[in-house]
C-alpha positions in Angstrom: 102.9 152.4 188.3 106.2 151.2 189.9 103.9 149.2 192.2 102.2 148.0 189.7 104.8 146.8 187.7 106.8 144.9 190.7 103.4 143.3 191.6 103.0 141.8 188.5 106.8 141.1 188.2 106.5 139.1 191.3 103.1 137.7 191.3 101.6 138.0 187.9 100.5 134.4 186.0 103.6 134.1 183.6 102.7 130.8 182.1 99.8 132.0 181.3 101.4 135.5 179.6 103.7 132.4 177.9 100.8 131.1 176.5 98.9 134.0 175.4 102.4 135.0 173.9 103.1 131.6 171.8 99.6 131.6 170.2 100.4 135.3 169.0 103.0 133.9 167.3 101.4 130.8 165.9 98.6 132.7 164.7 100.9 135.6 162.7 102.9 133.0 161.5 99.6 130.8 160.1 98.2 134.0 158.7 101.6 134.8 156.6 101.4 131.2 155.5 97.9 131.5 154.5 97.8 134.6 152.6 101.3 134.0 151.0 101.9 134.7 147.6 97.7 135.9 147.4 96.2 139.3 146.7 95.6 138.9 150.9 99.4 138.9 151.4 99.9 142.5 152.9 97.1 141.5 155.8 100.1 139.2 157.6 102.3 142.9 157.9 99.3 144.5 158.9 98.4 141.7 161.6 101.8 142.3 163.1 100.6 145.8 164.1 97.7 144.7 165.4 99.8 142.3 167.3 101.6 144.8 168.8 98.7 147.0 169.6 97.0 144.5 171.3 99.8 143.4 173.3 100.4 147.2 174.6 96.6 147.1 175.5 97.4 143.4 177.2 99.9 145.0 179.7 97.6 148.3 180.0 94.8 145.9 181.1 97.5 143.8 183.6 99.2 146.8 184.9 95.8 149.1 186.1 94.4 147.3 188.8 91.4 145.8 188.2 89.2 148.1 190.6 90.1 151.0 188.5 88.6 149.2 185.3 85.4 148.6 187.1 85.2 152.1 188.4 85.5 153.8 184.9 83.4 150.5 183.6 80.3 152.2 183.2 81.3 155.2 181.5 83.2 152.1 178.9 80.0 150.3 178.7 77.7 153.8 177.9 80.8 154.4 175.6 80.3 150.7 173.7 76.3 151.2 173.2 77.1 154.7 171.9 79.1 153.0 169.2 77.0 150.6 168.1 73.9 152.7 168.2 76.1 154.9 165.6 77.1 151.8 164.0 73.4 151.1 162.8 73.2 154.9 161.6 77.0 155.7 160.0 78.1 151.8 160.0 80.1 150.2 157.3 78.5 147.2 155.7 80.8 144.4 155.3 79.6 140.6 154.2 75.8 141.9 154.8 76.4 143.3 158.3 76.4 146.9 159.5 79.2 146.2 161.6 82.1 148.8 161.3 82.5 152.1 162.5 85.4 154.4 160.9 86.7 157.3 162.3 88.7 159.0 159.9 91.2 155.8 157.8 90.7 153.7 161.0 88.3 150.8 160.9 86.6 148.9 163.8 84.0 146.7 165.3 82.4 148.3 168.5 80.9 144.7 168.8 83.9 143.5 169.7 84.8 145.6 172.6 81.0 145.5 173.8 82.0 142.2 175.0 84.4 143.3 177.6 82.4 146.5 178.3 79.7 144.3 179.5 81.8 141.9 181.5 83.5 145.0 183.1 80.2 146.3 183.5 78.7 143.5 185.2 81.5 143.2 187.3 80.9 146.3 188.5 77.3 145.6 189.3 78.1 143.1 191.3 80.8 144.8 193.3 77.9 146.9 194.0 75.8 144.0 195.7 75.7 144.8 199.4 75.8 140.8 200.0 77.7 139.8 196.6 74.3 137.4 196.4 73.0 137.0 192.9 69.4 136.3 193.0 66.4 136.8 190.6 66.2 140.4 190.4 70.2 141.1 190.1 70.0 138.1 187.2 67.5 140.7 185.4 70.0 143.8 185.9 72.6 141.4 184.6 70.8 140.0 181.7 70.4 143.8 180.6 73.9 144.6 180.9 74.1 142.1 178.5 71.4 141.2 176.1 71.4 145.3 175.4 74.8 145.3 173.2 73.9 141.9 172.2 70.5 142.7 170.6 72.6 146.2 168.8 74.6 143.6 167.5 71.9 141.3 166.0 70.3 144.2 164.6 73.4 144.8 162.3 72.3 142.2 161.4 75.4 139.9 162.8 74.1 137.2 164.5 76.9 134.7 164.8 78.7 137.9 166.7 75.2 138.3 168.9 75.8 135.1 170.2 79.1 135.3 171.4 77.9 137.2 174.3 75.7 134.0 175.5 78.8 133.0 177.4 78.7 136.2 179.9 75.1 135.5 180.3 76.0 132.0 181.3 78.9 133.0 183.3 76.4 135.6 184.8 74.4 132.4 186.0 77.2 130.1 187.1 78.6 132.7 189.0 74.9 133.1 191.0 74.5 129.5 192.4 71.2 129.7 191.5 69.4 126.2 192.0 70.1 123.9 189.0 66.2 123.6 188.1 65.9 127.3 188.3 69.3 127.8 185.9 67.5 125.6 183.7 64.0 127.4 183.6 66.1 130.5 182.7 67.6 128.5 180.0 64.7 126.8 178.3 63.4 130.6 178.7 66.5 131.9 176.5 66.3 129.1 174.2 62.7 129.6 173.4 63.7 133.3 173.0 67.0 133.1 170.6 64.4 130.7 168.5 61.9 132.6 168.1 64.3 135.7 167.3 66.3 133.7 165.0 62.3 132.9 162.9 62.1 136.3 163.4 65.2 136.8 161.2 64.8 134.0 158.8 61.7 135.2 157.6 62.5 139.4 157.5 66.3 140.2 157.4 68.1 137.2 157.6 70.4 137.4 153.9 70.5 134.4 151.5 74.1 133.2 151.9 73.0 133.3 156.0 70.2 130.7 155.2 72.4 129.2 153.1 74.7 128.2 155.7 72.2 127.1 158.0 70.7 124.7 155.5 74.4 123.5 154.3 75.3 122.4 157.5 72.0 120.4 158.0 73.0 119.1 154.7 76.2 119.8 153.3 76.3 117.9 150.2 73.1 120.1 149.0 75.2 122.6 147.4 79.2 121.0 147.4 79.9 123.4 144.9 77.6 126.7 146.0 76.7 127.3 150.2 78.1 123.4 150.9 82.0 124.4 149.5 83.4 125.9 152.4 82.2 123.2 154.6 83.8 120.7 152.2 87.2 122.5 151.6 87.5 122.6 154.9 87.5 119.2 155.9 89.4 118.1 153.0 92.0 121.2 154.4 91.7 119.3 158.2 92.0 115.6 156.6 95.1 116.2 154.2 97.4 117.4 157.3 97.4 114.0 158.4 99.5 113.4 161.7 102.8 115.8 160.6 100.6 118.1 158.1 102.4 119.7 154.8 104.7 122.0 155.9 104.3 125.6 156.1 103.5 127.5 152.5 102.4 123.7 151.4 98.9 123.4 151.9 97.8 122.6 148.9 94.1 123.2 150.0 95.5 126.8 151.0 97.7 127.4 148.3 95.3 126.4 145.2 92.8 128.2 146.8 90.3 125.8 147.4 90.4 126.6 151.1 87.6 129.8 151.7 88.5 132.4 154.2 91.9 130.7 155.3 93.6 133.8 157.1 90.2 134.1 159.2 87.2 132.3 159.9 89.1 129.2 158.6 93.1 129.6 160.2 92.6 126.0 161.7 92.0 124.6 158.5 95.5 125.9 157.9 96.8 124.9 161.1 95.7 121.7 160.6 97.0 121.3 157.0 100.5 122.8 157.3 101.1 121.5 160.5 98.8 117.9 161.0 97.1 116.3 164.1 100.1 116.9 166.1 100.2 120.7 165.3 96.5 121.1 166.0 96.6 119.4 169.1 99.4 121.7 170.3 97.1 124.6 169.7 94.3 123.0 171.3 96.7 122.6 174.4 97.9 126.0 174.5 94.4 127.1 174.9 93.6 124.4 177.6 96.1 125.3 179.1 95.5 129.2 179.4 91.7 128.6 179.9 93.2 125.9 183.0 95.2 129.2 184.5 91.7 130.9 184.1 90.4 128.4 186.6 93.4 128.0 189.1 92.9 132.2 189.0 88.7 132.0 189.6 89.7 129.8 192.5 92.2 132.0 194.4 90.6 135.5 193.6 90.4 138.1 196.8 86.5 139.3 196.1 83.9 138.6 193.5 84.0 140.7 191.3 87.9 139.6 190.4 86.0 136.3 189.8 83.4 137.1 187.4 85.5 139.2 185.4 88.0 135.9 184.9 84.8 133.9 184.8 83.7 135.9 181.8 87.1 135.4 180.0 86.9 132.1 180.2 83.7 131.5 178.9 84.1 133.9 176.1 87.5 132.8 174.8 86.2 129.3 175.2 83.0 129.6 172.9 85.0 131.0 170.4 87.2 128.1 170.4 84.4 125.4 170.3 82.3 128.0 167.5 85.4 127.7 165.4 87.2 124.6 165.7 83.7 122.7 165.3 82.8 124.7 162.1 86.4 123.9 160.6 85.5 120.0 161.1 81.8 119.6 160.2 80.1 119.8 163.7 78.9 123.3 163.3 77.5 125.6 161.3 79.5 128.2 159.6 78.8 131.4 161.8 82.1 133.1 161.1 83.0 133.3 164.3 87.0 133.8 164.7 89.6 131.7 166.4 91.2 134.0 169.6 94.5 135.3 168.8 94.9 133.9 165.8 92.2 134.7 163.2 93.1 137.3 161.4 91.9 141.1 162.7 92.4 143.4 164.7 89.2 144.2 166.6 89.0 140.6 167.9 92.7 140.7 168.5 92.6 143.3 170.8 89.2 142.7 172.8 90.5 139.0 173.7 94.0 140.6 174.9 92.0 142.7 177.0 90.0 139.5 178.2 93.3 137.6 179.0 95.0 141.1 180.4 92.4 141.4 182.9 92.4 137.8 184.0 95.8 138.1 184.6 95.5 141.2 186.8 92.6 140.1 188.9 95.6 137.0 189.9 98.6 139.8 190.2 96.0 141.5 193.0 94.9 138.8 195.1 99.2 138.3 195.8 99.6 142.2 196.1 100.8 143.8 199.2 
């Protein structure tokens, strides 16, 4: 451990701890701004703990090298679809979705953690690969790895957190160097696929505030005071912050409740409210420029492995951001997909640490001694 520790004291990415650090902050202090003075007002003390949880697993997942995760990582990933198989028997159903597991007072989503099981997973496989060559058949094993959690998860049913494992699949084929025409076979393949499963689910278990939101954002003035509202409120919340925003506990969006879901799926509505263009666009930055330390690290990792496993964090984190962000303004449908690291919960909170904890480490190892 004392090795550990002076590698990463010397050679661990600090600006991008920094940065994963400062949107901690931002996002407890947006949550206590959004659910002040509301019946949600205890969530913002309760956010802090997740806070610190989640940075103690950060430094866990920075100071264990990296080749120890992958050698436990199947015994995580048997661990994950264990959960969620018990999800769909014991669950807790919450907005329509079987998608919490309690053991005793303590709540989570296994769904959540799935995601990094599988990229530690994967990882692993490909550690395996005599060659490190990602061809055909070791896309299939891949695929597996990860469609398996991700179809437990659609089966809650959750499918806006079903998708957010498409970015490991894409990662998976980036990192292969497949030919384009063949990444783009496999593509049309999976798009033809999520299509049909998502007719699949709009005529059997898809719920009616699901379709709702589907058709809303096709047309959000169908319903502006029913499925169309959150939409609405939230561009109205985005438009009002103007270029210097309200001030914190100001929004009046936020604070007359007009704005739905503000300490979660809708925190940028917030950010952008309270704190204007120029607040927003400082977010935006600090996760540009984390997800840039991402790349710099992808580039200058010792073995493959190191880079899928940074690979996958980027993509992941990313996806949420776009999700999210483009739901808050209009471009997307509401899929209530959080914003990393500062969306309220602490699930999500914790399995993105471990995402940005790992990325770290796999850059405090390729400068090791």
């Amino acid at each position: 451990m004392r090795n550990a520790l002076r590698n990463f004291l010397l050679y661990g990415d600090h600006l991008a701890i920094l940065l994963y650090l400062g949107l901690l902050v931002t996002g407890n202090i947006m949550i206590r701004s959004a659910t002040f003075g509301t019946k949600y007002a205890p969530l913002a003390s309760r956010q802090m703990i997740w806070t610190g949880l989640a940075v103690g697993l950060f430094f866990l997942a920075v100071l264990i090298p990296y080749e120890i995760w992958l050698e436990y990582s199947y015994f995580i990933y048997i661990a994950s679809i264990a959960s969620l198989l018990a999800v769909l028997v014991i669950g807790h159903a919450v907005a329509g979705s079987r998608s919490w597991l309690y053991i005793g007072p303590l709540g989570f989503q296994p769904s959540e953690f799935a995601k990094v099981a599988a990229a530690l997973a994967s990882a692993a496989y490909i550690k395996g690969l005599p060659d490190k060559n990602v061809g055909v058949r070791e896309m299939l094993v891949l695929a597996a790895i990860i469609g398996l959690p991700a179809a437990l998860t659609f089966l809650q049913p959750d499918f806006g957190t079903a998708t957010t494992f498409l970015p490991l699949g894409a990662a998976a084929f980036y990192f292969s160097k497949m030919p384009l025409t063949r990444i783009l076979k496999w593509m049309g393949a999976g798009t033809v696929l999520l299509l049909v499963l998502f007719a699949i689910g709009w005529f059997t278990f898809f719920k009616p505030y699901q379709k709702e939101r589907v058709l809303t954002f096709l047309n959000p003035s169908l319903d502006p005071r029913g499925a169309g509202y959150q939409v609405n409120q939230a561009r109205i919340a985005v438009g009002s912050g103007e270029l210097t925003g309200e001030g914190l506990y100001s929004g009046t969006q936020n604070r007359l409740n007009f704005l739905p879901a503000p300490h979660t799926d809708f925190i940028f509505g917030v950010v952008a409210e309270e704190t204007g263009f120029l607040g927003s666009v400082a977010v935006l930055l600090a996760f540009f420029g984390l997800l840039s330390r991402f790349v710099v690290t992808i580039r200058d990792a010792r073995d493959a492995e190191g880079r899928f496993l940074v690979l996958a964090a980027l993509a992941v984190i990313l996806y949420h951001v776009i999700i999210n962000v483009g739901m808050v303004i209009g471009l997307l449908p509401t899929t209530g997909i959080p914003l990393p690291f500062l969306s309220y919960g602490g699930s999500f909170l914790m399995s993105m640490s471990l995402f940005v904890g790992l990325a770290v480490n796999v850059r405090t190892r390729r400068f090791a001694q």
